[in-house]
FIMARNU-849064 format. One line per field, with one value per residue (C-alpha): residue in one letter; z, y, x; residue number from 1. Coordinates in steps of 0.2 Angstrom, whole numbers, plus 2048, in hexadecimal, padded with zeros to 3 digits. Example, Ala and Ser with C-alpha at 12.3 -4.5 7.8 and 13.67 -1.06 7.14 Angstrom:
residuo: c(A S) $
w: c(827 824) $
v: c(7EA 7FB) $
u: c(83E 844) $
num: c(1 2) $
This chain:
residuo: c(X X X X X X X X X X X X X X X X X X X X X X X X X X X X X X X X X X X X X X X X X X X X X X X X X X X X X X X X X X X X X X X X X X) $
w: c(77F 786 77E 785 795 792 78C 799 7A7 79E 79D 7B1 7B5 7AA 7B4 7C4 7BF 7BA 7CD 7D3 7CA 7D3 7E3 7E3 7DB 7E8 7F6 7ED 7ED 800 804 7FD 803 815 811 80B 81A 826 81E 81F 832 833 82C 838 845 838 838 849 84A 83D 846 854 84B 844 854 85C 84E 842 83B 844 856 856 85A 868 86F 86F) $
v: c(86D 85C 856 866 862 84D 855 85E 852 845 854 854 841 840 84F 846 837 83E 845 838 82C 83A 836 827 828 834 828 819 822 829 815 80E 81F 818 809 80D 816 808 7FA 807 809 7F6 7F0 7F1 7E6 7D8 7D7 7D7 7C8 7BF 7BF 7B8 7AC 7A5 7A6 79C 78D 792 784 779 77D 772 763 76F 776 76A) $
u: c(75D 75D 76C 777 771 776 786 78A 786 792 79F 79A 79D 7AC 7B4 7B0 7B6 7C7 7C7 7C3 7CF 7DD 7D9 7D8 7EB 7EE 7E9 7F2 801 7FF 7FD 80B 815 810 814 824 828 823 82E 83D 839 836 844 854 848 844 857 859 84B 853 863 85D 854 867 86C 860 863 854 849 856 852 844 84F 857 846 839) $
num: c(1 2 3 4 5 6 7 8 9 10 11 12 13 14 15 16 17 18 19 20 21 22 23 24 25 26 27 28 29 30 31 32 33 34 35 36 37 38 39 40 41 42 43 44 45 46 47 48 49 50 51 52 53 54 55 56 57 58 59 60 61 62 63 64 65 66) $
């Protein structure tokens, strides 16, 4: 009797393990999704910013700007 019950409770924790391992897939995948997404927004500014920081000399405008 008490090793069906031990049997079952491992069945138990095994199953919930495997549940939880597939949520927290679930979630991983949801954040780099988001992720993702923001980049792709993101990145016509980043080139706009590094244009402006060509035009405005880059490392080189220190001498220019002090």
């Amino acid at each position: 009797m008490k090793i069906q019950k031990a049997a079952r409770a491992v069945e138990e924790t095994e199953r919930t393990l495997w549940t939880g391992r597939r949520v927290l897939v679930a979630q991983a995948a949801v954040l780099v999704g988001l992720t993702l997404l923001l980049l792709v927004k993101e990145v016509p500014g980043m080139v706009r910013e590094i244009k402006i920081y060509r035009m405005t000399g880059g490392r080189r405008a220190l001498r220019r700007y002090p």
